[in-house]
C-alpha atoms as one frame of an Amber mdcrd trajectory, in Angstrom:
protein
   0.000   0.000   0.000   0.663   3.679  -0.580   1.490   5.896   2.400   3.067
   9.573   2.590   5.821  10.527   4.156   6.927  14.540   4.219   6.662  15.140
   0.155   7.244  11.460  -0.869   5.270   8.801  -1.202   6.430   5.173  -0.753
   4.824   1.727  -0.887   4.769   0.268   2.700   4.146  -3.734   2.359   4.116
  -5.690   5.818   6.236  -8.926   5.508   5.731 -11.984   6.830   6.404 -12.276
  10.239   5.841 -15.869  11.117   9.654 -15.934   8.892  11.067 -14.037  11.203
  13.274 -15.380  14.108  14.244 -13.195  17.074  16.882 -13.294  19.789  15.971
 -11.013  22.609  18.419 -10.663  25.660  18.346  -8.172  28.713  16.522  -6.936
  31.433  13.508  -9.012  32.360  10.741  -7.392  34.599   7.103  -8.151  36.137
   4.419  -5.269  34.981   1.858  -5.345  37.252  -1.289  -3.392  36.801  -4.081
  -2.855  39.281  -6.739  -1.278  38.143 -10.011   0.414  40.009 -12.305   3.567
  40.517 -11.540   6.795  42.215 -14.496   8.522  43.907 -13.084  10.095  46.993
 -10.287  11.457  48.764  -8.600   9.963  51.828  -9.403  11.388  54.912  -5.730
  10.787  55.901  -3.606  12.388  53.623  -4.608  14.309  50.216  -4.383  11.007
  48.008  -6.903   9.751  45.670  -8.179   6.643  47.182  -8.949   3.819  44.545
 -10.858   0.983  44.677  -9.461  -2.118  43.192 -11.315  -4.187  40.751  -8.768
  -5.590  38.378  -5.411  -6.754  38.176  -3.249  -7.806  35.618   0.583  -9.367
  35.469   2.769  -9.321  31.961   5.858  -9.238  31.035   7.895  -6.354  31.450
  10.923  -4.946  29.784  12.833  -7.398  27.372   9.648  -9.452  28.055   7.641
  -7.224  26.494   9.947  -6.394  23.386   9.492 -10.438  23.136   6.193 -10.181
  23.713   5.576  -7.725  20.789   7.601 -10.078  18.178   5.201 -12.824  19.178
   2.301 -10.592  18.823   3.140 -10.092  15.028   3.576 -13.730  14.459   7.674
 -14.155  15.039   9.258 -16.848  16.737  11.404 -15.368  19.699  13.883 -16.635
  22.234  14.304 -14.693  25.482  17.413 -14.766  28.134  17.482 -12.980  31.485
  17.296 -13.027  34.860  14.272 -13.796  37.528  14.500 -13.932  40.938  13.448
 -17.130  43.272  10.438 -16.017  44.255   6.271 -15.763  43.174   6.670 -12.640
  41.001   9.633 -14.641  39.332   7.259 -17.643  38.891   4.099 -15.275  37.209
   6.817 -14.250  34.543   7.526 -17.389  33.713   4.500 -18.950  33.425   2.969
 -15.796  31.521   6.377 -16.282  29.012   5.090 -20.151  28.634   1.078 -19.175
  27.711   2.825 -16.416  25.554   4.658 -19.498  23.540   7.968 -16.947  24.032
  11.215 -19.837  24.354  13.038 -18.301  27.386  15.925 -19.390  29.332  15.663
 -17.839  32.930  18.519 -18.069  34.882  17.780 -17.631  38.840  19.355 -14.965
  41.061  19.320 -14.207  44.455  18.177 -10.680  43.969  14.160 -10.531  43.605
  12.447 -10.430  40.381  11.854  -6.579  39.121   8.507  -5.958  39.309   7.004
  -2.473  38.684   3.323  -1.726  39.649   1.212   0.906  38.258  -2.206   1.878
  40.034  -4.464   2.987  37.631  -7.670   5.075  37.397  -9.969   6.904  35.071
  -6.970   5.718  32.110  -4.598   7.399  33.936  -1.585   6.369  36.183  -1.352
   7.796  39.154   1.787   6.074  40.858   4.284   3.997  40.479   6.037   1.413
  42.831   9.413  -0.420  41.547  10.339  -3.310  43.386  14.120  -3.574  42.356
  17.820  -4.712  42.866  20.677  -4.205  40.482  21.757  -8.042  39.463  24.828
  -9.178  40.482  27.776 -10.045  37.997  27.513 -14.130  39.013  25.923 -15.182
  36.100  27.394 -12.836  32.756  29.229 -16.034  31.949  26.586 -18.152  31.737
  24.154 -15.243  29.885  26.941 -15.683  27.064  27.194 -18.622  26.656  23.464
 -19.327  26.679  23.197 -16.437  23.840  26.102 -17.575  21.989  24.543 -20.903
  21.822  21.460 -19.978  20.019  22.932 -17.450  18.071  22.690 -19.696  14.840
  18.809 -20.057  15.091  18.020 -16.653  14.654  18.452 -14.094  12.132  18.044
 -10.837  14.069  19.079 -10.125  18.214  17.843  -7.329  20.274  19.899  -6.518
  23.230  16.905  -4.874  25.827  18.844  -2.590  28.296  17.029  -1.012  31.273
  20.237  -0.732  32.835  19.072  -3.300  35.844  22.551  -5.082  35.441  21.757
  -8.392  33.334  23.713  -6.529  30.116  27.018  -5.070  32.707  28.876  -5.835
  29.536  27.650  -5.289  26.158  30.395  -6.107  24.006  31.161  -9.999  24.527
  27.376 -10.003  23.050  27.807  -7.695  20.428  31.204  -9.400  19.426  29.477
 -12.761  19.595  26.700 -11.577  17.251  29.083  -9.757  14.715  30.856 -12.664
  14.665  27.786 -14.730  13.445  27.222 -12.288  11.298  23.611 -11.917  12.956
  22.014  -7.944  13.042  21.726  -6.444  16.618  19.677  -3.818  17.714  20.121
  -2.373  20.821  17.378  -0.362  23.260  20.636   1.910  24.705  20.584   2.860
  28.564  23.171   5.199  29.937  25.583   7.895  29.309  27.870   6.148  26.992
  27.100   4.446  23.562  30.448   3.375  23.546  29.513  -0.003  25.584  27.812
  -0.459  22.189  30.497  -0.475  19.747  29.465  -2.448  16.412  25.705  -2.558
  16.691  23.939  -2.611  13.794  21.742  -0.098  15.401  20.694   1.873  18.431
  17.220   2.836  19.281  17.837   5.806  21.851  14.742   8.075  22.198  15.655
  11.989  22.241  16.365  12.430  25.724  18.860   9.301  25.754  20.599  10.954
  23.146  21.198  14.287  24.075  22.318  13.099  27.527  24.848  11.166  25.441
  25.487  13.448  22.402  24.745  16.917  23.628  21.320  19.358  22.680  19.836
  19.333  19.259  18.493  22.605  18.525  17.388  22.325  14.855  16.982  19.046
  12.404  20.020  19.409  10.533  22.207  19.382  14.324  20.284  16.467  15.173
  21.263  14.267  11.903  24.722  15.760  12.335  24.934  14.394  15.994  23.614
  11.048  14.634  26.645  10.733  12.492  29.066  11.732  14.900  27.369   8.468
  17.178  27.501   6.641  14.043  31.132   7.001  13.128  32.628   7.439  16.581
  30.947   4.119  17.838  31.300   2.043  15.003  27.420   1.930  14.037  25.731
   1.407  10.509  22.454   3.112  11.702  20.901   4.902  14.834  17.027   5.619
  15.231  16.414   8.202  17.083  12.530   8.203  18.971  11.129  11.787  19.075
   7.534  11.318  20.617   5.298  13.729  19.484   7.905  14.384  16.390   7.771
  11.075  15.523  11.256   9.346  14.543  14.882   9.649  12.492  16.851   7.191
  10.995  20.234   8.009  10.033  22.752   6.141   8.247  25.836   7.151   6.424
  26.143   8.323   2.849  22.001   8.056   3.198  19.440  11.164   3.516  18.202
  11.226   6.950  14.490   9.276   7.016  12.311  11.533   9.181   8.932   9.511
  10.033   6.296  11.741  11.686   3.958  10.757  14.531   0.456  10.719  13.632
  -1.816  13.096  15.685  -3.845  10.762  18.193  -4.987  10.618  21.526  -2.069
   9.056  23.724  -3.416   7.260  27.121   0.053   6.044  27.569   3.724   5.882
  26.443   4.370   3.080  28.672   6.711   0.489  26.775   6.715   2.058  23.007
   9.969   2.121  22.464   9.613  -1.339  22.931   7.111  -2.039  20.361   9.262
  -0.167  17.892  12.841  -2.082  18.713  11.038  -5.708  18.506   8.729  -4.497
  15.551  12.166  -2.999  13.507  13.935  -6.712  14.644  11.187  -8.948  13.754
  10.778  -6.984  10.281  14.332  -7.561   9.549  14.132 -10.946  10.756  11.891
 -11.374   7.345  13.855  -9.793   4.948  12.935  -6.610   4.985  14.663  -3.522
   4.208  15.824  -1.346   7.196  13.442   1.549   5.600  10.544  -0.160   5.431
  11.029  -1.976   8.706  11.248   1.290  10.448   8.178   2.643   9.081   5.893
  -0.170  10.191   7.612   0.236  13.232   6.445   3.762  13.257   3.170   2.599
  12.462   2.533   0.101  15.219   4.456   2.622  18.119   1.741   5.045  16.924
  -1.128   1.921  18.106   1.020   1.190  20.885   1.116   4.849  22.575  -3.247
   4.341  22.069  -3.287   1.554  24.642  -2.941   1.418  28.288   0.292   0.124
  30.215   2.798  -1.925  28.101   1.264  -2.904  24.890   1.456  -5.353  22.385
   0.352  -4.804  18.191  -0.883  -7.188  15.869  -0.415  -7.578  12.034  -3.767
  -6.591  11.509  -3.784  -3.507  13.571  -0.640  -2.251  11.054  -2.569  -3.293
   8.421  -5.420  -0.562   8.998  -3.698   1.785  10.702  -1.344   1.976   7.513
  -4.718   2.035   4.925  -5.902   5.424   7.138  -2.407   7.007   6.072  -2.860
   6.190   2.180  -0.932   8.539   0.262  -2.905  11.070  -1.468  -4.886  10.582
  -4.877  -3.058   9.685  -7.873  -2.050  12.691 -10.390   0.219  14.286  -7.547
   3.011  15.230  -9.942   5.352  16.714  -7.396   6.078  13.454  -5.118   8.226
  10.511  -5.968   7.105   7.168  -5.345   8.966   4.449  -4.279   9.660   1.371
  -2.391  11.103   1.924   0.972
């Protein structure tokens, strides 16, 4: 199909996803959402108090960047870390009625589990349950990665910077060495624990914490070549809410995607939908173009939906109809494929 984007127009097609075979590796949470109705104040402090009538466990974090390649009809594998305890047993079984193939290695420190109270379809606190992992098992991570490295054709390393990815680079090596894409969700100050990604996925703020202010478009794409070049990269999207998002990539124009105006009940794990939904894309053979505009497509669903949020095929599918380029005769576009 058609879509526009800026003065072009280019024709999107969605691949085949159930092709597509995904290594995911990093920081593994709990999302727990509790749901309920807010009619009063408490007389003991000037809180909302909320009555709760639902609650709801998923997968959080690299779970739910594996839980979004399922969603689209991928095949993913997940590694991490869960704690020995009953939030550490709900991820895992959720991960099992997901049909996600992960390999949870057991710490001492308790599973990371983040709750959100929620009310009226808003969120109005918070509470992470969190320690930083400990460096006993980065061996083992690597060599469990390194061992399925040759079933996949596309890794994602997740990093919330909880401690499961201390070291990036044996994983990046290891991939590179396979000669197997990775995409990387970036945490931190310092893309340089990066080095030789195919890709990062900062959003905005990431980036100019790591690369200094943009103050115009041209700074920005500027900035994004200076990452690119000084960290040994051959792309970097950057995430730019409201502004939607850039890919750069060198000796290539800069591919600015906007964001679609549309009500937004929650930003809660997008940039998750967009790193699994660029990896799974891939995964099928499609060009890194094209795989970042569906990406763009289904972050734009994602940001619709409450709490982390997963996107199905058929969701891109209209969503990308409703942003049909414009009638034919349009002499001053070009169309082409992405």
């Amino acid at each position: 199909m058609d879509i526009q984007v800026g003065n072009r127009i280019y024709m999107l097609t969605i691949p085949n996803f159930s092709e597509s075979k995904v290594l995911v590796i990093g920081d593994i949470m709990l999302d727990r959402q509790w749901t309920g109705e807010t009619a009063r104040i408490s007389p003991e402090a000037p809180v909302p108090v909320v009555k709760i009538n639902q609650r709801d466990d998923r997968p959080g974090g690299a779970g739910n960047v594996a839980l979004n390649i399922r969603a689209l009809g991928g095949a993913v594998q997940l590694i991490g870390l869960r704690g020995e305890d009953e939030a550490g047993e709900k991820l895992a079984h959720k991960l099992q009625a997901a049909k996600i193939n992960s390999h949870l290695l057991s710490t001492k420190q308790p599973t990371i589990t983040k709750l959100r109270v929620i009310s009226q379809h808003q969120q109005l606190i918070r509470l992470d349950f969190e320690e930083a992992f400990s460096e006993d098992h980065q061996a083992e991570l690597l060599e469990q990665f390194k061992q399925r490295l040759t079933e996949v054709n596309a890794v994602i390393l997740s990093d919330y910077g909880k401690g499961t990815l201390k070291d990036p680079q044996p994983f990046v090596k290891a991939a590179k060495k396979a000669k197997v894409p990775l995409l990387v969700d970036p945490k931190g100050k310092d893309f340089q624990r990066y080095r030789g990604a195919t890709m990062l996925t900062p959003n905005l703020k990431e980036f100019e914490i790591v690369m200094g202010e943009c103050k115009s478009e041209q700074q920005l794409v500027e900035k994004g070549l200076q990452a690119i070049r000084k960290h040994g990269l051959e792309a970097i999207l950057i995430t730019r809410g409201s502004e939607g998002m850039t890919l750069v990539q060198p000796r290539e124009p800069e591919f600015h995607l906007p964001a679609k105006a549309r009500d937004v009940y929650d930003v809660t794990g997008a940039g998750d939908t967009v790193i699994g939904t660029i990896a799974a894309a891939l995964a099928a053979g499609e060009t890194l173009k094209n795989a970042v505009t569906i990406a763009n497509v289904a972050a734009g669903i994602a940001v619709t939906k409450l709490g982390t949020a997963t996107v199905s095929v058929p969701e891109i599918a209209r969503a990308a109809k409703n942003l049909s380029a414009a009638p034919s005769g349009v002499v001053n576009q070009t169309q082409c494929r992405i």
